[in-house]
ChimeraX commands (.cxc) that place a marker at each C-alpha (Angstrom):
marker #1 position -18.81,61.66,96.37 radius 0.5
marker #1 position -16.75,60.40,93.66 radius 0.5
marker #1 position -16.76,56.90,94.78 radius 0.5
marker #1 position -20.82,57.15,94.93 radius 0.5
marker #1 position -20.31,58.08,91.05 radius 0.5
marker #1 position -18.32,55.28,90.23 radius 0.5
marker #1 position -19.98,52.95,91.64 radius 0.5
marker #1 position -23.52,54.40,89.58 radius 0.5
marker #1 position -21.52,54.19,86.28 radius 0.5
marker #1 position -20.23,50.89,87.08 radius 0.5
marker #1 position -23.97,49.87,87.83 radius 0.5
marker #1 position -25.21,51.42,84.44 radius 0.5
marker #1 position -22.58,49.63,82.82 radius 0.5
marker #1 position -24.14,46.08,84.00 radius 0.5
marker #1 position -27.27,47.22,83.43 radius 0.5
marker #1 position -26.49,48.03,79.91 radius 0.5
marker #1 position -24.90,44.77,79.19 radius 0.5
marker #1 position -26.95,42.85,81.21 radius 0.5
marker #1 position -30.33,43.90,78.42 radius 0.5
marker #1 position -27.82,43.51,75.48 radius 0.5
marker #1 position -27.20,40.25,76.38 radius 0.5
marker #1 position -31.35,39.28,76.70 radius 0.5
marker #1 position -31.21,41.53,73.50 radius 0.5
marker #1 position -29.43,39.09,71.61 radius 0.5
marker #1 position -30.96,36.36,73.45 radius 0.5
marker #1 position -34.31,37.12,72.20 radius 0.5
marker #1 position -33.05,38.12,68.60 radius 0.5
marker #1 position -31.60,34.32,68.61 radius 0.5
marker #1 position -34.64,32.49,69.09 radius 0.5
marker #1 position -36.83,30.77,66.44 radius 0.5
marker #1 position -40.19,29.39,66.51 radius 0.5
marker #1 position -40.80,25.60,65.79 radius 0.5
marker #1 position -43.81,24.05,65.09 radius 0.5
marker #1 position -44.20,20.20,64.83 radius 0.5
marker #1 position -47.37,18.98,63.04 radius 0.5
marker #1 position -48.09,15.39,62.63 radius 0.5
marker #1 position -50.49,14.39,59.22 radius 0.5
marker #1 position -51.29,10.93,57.64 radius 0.5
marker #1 position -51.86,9.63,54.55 radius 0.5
marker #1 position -55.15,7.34,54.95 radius 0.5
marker #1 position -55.19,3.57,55.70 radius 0.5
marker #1 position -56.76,0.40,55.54 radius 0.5
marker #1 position -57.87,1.05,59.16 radius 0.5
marker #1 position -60.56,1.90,61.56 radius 0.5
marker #1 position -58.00,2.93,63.54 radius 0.5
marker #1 position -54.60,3.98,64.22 radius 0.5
marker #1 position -53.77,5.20,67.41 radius 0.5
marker #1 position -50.15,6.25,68.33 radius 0.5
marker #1 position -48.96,6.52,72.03 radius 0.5
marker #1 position -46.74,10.44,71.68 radius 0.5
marker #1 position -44.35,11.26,74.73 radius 0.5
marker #1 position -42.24,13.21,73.65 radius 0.5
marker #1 position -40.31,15.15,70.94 radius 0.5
marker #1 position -36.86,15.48,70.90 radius 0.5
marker #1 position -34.04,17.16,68.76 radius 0.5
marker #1 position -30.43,16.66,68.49 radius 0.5
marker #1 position -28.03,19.33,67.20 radius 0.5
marker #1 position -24.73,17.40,67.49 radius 0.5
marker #1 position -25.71,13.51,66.06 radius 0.5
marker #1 position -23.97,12.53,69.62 radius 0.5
marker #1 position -26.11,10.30,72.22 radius 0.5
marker #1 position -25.54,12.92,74.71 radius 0.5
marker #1 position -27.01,15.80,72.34 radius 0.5
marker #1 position -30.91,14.82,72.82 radius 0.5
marker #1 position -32.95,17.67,74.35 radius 0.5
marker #1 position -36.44,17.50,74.51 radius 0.5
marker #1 position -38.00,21.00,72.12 radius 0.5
marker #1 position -40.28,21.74,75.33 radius 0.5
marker #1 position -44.69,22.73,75.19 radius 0.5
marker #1 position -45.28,18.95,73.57 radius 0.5
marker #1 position -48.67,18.08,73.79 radius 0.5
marker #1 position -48.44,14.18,74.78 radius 0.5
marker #1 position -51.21,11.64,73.99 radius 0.5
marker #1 position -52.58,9.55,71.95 radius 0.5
marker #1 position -53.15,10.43,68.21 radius 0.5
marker #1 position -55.67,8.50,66.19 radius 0.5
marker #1 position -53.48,8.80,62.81 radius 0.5
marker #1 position -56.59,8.41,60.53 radius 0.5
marker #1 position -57.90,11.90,61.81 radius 0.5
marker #1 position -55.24,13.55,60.36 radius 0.5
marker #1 position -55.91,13.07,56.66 radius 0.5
marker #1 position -57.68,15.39,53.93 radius 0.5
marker #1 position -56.08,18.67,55.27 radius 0.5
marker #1 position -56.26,17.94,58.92 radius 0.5
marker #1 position -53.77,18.00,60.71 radius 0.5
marker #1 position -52.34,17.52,64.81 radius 0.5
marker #1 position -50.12,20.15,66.16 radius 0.5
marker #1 position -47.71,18.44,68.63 radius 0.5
marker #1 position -44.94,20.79,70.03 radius 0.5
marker #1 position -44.62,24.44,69.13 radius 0.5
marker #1 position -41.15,26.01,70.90 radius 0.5
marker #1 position -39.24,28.47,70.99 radius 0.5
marker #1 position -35.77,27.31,70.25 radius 0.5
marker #1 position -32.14,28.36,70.19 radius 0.5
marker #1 position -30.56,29.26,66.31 radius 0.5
marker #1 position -28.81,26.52,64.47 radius 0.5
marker #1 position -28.72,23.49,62.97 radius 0.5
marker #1 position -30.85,20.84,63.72 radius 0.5
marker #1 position -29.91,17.31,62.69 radius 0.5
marker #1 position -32.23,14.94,63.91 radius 0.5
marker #1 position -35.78,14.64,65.11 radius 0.5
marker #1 position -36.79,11.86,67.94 radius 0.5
marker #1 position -40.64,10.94,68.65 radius 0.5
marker #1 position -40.92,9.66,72.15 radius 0.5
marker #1 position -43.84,6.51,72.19 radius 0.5
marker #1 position -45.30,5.20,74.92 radius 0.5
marker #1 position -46.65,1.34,74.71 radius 0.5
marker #1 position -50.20,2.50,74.76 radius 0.5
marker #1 position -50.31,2.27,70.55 radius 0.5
marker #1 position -53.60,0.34,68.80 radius 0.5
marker #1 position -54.79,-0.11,65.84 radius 0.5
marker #1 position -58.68,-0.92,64.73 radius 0.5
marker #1 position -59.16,-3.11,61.54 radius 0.5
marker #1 position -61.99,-2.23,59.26 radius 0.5
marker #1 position -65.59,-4.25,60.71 radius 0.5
marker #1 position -63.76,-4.74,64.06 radius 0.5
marker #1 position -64.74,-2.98,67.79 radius 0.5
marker #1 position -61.48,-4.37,68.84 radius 0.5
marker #1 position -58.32,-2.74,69.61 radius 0.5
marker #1 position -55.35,-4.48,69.10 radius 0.5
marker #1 position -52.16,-4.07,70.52 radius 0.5
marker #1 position -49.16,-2.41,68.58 radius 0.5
marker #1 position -45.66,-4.46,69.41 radius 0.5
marker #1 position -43.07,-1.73,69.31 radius 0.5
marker #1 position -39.71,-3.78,68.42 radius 0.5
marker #1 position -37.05,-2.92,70.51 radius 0.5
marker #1 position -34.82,-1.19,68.13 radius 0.5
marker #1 position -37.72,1.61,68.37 radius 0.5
marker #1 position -38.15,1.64,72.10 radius 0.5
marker #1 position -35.59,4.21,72.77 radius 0.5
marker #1 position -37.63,6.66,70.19 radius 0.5
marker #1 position -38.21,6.94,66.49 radius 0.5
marker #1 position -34.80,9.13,64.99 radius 0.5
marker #1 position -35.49,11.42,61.78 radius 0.5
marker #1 position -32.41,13.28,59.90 radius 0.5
marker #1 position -33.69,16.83,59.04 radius 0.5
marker #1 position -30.13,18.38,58.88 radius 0.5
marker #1 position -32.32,21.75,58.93 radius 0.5
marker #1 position -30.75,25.62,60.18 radius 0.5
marker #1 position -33.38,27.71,61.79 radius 0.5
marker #1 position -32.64,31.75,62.46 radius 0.5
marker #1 position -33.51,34.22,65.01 radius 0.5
marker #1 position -37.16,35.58,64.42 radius 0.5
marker #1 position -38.27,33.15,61.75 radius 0.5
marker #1 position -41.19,30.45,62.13 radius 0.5
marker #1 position -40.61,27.16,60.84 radius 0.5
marker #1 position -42.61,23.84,60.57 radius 0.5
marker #1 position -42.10,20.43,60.65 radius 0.5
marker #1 position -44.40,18.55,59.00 radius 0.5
marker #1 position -44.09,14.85,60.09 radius 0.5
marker #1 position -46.02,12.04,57.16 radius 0.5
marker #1 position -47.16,9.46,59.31 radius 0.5
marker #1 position -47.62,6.71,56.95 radius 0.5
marker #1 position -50.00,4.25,58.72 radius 0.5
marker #1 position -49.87,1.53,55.81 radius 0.5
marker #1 position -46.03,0.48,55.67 radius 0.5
marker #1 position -45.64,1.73,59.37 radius 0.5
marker #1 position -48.01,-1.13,60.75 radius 0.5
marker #1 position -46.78,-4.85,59.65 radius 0.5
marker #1 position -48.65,-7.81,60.66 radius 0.5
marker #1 position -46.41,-10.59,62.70 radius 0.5
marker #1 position -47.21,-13.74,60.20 radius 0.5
marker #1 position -49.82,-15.94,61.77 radius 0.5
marker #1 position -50.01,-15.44,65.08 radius 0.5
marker #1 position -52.38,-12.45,65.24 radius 0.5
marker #1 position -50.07,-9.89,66.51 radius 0.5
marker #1 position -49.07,-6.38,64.67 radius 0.5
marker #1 position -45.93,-4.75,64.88 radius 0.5
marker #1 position -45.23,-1.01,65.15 radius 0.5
marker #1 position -42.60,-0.11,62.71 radius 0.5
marker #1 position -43.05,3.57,62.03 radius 0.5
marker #1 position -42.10,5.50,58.66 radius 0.5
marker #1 position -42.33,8.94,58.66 radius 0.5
marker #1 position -41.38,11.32,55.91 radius 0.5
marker #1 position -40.12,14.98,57.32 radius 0.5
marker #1 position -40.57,18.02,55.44 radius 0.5
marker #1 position -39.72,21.95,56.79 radius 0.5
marker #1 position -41.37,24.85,55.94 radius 0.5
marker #1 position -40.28,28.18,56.56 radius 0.5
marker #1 position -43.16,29.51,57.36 radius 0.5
marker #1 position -42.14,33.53,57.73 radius 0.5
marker #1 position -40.11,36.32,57.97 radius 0.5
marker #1 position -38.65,39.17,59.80 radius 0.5
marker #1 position -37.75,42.55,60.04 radius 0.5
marker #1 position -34.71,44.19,62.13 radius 0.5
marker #1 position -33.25,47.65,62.40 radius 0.5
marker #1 position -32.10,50.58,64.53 radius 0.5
marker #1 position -32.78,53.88,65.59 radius 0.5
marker #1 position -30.77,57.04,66.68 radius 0.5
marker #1 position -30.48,58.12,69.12 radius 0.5
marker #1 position -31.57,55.27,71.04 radius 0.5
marker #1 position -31.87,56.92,74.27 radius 0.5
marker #1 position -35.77,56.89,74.25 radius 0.5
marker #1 position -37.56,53.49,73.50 radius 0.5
marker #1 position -39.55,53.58,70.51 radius 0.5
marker #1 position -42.87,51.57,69.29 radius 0.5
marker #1 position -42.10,49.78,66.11 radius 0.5
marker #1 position -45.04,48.43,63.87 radius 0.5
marker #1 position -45.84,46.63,60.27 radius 0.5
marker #1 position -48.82,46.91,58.99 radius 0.5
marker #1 position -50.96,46.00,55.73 radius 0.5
marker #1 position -54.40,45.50,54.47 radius 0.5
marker #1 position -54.08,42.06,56.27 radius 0.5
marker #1 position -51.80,42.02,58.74 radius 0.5
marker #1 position -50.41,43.75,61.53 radius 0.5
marker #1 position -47.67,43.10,63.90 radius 0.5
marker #1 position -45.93,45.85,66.81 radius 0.5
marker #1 position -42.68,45.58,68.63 radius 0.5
marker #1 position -40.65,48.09,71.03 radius 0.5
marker #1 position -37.00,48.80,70.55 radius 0.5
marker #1 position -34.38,47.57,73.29 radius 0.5
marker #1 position -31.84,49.99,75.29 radius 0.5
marker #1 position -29.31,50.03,72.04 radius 0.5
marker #1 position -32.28,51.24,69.46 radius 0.5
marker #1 position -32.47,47.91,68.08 radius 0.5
marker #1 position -35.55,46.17,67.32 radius 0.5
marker #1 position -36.74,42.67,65.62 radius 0.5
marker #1 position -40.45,41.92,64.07 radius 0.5
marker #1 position -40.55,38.05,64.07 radius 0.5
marker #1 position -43.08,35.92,62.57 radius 0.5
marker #1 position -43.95,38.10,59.96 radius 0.5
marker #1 position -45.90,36.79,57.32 radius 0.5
marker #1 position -44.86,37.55,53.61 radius 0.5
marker #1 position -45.62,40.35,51.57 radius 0.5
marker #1 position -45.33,44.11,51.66 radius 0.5
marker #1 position -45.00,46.73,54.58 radius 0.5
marker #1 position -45.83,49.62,56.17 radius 0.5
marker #1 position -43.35,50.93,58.81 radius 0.5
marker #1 position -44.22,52.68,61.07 radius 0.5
marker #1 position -41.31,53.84,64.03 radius 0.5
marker #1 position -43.00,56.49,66.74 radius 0.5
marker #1 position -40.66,57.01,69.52 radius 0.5
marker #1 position -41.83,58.15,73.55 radius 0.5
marker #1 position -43.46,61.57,72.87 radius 0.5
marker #1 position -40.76,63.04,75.42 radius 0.5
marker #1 position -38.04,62.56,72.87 radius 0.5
marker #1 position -39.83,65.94,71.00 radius 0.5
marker #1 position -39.29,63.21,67.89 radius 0.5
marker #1 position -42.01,62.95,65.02 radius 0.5
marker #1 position -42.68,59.35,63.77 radius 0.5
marker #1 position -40.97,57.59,60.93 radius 0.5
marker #1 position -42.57,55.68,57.91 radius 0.5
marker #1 position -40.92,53.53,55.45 radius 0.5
marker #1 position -43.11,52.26,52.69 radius 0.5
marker #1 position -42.94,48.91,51.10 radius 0.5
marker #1 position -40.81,47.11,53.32 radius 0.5
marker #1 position -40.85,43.66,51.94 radius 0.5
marker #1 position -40.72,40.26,53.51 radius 0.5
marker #1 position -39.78,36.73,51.92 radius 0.5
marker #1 position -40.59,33.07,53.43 radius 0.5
marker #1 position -37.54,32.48,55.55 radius 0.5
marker #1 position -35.54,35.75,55.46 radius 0.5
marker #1 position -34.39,38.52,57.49 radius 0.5
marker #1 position -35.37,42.20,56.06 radius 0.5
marker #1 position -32.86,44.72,57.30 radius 0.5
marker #1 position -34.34,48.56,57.28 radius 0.5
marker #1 position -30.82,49.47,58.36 radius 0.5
marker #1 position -30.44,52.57,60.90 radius 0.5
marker #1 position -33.49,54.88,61.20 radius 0.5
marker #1 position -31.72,58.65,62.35 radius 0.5
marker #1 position -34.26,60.79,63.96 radius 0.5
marker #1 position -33.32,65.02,63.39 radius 0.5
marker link #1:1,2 radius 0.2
marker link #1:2,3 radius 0.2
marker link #1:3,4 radius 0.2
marker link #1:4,5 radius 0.2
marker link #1:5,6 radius 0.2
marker link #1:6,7 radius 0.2
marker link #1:7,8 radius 0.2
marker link #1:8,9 radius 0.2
marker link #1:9,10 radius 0.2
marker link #1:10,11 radius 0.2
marker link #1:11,12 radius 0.2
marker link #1:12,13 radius 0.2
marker link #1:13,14 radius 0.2
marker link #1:14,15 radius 0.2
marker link #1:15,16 radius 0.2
marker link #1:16,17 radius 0.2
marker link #1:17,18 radius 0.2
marker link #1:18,19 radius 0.2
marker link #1:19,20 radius 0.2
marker link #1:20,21 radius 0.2
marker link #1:21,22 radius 0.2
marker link #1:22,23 radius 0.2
marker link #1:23,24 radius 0.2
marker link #1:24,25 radius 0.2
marker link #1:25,26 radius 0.2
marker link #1:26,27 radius 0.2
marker link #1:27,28 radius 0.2
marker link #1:28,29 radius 0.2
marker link #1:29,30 radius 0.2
marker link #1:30,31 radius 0.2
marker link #1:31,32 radius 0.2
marker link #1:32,33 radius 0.2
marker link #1:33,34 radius 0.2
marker link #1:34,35 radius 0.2
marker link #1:35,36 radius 0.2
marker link #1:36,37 radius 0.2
marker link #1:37,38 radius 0.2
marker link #1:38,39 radius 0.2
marker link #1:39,40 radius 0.2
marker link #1:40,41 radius 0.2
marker link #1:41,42 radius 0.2
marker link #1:42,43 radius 0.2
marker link #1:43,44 radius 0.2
marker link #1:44,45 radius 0.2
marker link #1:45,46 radius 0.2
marker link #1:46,47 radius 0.2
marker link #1:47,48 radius 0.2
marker link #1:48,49 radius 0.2
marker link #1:49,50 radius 0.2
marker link #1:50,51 radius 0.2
marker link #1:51,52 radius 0.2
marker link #1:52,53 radius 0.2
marker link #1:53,54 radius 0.2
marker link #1:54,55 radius 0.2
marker link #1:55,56 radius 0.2
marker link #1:56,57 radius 0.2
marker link #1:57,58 radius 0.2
marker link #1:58,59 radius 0.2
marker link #1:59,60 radius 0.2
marker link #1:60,61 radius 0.2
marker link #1:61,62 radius 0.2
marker link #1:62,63 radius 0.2
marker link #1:63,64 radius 0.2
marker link #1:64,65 radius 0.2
marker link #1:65,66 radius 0.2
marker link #1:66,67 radius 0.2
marker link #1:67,68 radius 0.2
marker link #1:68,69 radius 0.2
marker link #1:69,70 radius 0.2
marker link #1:70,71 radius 0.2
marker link #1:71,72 radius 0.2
marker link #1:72,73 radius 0.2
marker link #1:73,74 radius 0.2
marker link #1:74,75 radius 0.2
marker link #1:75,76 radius 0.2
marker link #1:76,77 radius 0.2
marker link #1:77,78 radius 0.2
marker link #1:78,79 radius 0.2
marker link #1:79,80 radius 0.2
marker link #1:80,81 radius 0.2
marker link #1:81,82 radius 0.2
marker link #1:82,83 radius 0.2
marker link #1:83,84 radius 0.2
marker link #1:84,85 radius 0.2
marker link #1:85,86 radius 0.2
marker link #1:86,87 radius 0.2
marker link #1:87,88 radius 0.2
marker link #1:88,89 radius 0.2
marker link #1:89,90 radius 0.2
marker link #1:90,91 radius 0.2
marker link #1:91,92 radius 0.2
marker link #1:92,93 radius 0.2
marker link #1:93,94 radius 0.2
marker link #1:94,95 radius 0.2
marker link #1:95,96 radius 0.2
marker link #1:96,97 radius 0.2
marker link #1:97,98 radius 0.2
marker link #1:98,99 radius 0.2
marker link #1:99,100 radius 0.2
marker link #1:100,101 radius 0.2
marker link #1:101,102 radius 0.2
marker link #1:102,103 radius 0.2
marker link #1:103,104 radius 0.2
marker link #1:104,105 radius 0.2
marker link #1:105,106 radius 0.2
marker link #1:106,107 radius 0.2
marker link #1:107,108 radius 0.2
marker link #1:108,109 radius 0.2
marker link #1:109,110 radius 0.2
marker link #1:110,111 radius 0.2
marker link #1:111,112 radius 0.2
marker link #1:112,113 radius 0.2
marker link #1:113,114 radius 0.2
marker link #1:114,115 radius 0.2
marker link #1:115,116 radius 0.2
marker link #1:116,117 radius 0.2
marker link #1:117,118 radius 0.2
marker link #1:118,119 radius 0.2
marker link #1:119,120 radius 0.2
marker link #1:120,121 radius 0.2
marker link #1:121,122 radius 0.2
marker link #1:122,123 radius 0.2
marker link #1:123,124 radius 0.2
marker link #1:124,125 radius 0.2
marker link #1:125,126 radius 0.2
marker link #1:126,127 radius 0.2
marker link #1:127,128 radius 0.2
marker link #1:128,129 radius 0.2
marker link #1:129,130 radius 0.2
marker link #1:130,131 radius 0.2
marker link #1:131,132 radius 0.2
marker link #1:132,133 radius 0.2
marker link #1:133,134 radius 0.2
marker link #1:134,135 radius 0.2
marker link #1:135,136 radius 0.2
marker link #1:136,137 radius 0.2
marker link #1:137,138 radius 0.2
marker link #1:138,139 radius 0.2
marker link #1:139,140 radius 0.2
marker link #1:140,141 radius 0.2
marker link #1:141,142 radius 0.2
marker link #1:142,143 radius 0.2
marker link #1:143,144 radius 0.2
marker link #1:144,145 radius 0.2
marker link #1:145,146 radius 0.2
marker link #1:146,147 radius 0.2
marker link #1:147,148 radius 0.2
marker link #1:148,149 radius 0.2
marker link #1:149,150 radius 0.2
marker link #1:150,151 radius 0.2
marker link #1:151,152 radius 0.2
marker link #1:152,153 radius 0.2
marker link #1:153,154 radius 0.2
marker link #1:154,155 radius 0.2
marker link #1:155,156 radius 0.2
marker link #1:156,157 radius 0.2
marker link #1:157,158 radius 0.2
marker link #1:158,159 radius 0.2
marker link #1:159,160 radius 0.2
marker link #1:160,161 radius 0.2
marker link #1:161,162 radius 0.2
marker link #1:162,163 radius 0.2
marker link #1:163,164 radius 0.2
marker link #1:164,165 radius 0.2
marker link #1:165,166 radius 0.2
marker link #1:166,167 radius 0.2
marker link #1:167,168 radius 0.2
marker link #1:168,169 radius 0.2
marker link #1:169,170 radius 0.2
marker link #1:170,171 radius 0.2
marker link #1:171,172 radius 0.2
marker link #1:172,173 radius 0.2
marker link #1:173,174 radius 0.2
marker link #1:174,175 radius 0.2
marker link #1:175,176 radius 0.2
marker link #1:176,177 radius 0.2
marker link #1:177,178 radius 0.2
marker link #1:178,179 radius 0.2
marker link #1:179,180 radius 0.2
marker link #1:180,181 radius 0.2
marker link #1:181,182 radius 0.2
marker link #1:182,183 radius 0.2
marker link #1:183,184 radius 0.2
marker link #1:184,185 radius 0.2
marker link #1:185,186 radius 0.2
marker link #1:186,187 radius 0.2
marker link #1:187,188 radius 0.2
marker link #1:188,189 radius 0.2
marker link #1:189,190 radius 0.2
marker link #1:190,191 radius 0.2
marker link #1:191,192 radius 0.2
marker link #1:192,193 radius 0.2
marker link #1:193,194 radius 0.2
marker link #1:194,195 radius 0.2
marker link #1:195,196 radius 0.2
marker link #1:196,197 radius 0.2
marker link #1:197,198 radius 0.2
marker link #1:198,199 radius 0.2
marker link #1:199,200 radius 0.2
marker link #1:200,201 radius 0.2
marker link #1:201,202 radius 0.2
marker link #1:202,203 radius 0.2
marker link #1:203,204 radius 0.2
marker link #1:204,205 radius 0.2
marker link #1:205,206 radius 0.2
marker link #1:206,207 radius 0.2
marker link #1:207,208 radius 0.2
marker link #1:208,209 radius 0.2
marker link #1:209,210 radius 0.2
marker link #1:210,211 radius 0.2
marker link #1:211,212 radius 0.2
marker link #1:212,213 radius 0.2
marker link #1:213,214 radius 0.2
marker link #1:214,215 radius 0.2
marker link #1:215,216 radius 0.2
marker link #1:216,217 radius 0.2
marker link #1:217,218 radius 0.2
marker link #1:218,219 radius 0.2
marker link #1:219,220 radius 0.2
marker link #1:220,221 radius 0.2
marker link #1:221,222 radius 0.2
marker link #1:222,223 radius 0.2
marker link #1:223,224 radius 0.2
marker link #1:224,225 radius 0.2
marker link #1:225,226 radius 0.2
marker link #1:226,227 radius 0.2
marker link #1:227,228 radius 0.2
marker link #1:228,229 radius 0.2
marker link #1:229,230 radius 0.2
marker link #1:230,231 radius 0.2
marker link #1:231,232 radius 0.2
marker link #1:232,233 radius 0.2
marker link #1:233,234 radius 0.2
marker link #1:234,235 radius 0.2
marker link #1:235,236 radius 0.2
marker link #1:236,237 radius 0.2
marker link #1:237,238 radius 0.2
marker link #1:238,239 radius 0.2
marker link #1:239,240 radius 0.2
marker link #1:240,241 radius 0.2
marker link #1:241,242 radius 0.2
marker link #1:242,243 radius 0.2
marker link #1:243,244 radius 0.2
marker link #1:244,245 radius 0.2
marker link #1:245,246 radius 0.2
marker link #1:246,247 radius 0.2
marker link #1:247,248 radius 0.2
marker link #1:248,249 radius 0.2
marker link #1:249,250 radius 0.2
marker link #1:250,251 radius 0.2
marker link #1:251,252 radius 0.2
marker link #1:252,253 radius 0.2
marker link #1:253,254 radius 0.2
marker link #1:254,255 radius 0.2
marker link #1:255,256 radius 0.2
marker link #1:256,257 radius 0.2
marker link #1:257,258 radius 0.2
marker link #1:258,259 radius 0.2
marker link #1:259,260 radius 0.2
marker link #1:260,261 radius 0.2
marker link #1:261,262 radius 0.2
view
């Protein structure tokens, strides 16, 4: 009988750990959002051939990992001006620091000139064949959505190969990050029974449930001021909890701290 005990606590035990760990997993995780814009051209046309997007954390060869959920394809540039704009990867990535940016093209770019039909081949030289490389030297946190916006400029990206009628695809890109929200973390006690966890205002609203250790993160929050609002499983015998104004900044993590149910 006592062995069939130990052997439940020792199970408990993993389990416990085992949803910390995915706890802190989640809680490490930021949103990234890659959007590609232009400034406009002297062009009917300027199509660019997108494989990939890639990040490196480490500025080693090795360190290139592609940010996953790109949307490949071709991109006329020129319909991403006045506002619009192309969304080309939005991930979920670890915390940290990113260094550098890579844009995977394929060989399929083109460009249209003004009063032409024609499409004309883009020469990519070969310094640019292994992918464009952008230093953003950027840290991201847990629970926080952040943008990069890429500036396509189509003018001094596209230069013309003297006389022979060819056009050469030398791309120069401008990166700028946004931090585009905020969050909000905290605990309860005791954390025995899970608990719904929600933010609300007059335009927003945004729910979470706490993990196995009471603790509980609201990512992607959008700034301004809160409403929280912590009701736990109705066989806890506990009565909700509201904390007023619970503010949120571009970028930052709002801490509520411990929330103690009597």
């Amino acid at each position: 009988m006592k062995r069939q005990q130990f052997i439940q606590m020792v199970l408990v035990f993993i389990s416990i750990f085992f949803l910390q760990g995915c706890s802190n997993e989640t809680t490490q995780m930021a949103r990234v959002q890659f959007i590609l814009v232009d400034a406009p051209g002297d062009y009917e046309e300027v199509n660019i051939d997108l494989k990939d997007v890639m990040i490196n954390r480490t500025n080693e060869d090795s360190g290139w990992e592609s940010v996953g959920n790109v949307q490949p394809g071709i991109y006329n540039l020129l319909d991403y001006t006045g506002g619009f704009e192309a969304l080309i990867a939005d991930a979920e990535l670890p915390s940290g620091n990113i260094n550098q940016i890579r844009l995977i093209l394929g060989n399929q770019n083109t460009i249209k000139l003004e009063g032409s039909d024609e499409l004309l081949k883009l020469d990519t030289p070969s310094a640019q064949q292994s992918g464009l490389k952008l230093k953003v030297n950027t840290e991201i946190m847990g629970g926080i959505l952040y943008t990069f916006i890429l500036d396509f400029d189509a003018d001094k990206s596209i230069v013309k190969a003297g006389k022979s009628g060819k056009y050469n695809l030398k791309p120069v890109i401008r990166v700028t990050t946004e931090a585009t929200s905020g969050a909000i973390i905290g605990k309860i006690m005791p954390f025995e029974y899970i608990a719904n966890v929600s933010a609300f205002n007059l335009t927003d609203t945004i729910s979470t449930h706490t993990d196995s250790l009471g603790k509980f993160m609201l990512k992607g929050v959008l700034p301004g001021s809160y409403k929280l609002v912590v009701t736990p499983d109705t066989l806890s015998g506990f009565t909700p909890k509201e904390l007023e104004n619970v503010n949120v900044t571009l970028g930052n993590i709002t801490d509520v701290g411990t929330i103690t149910f009597q």
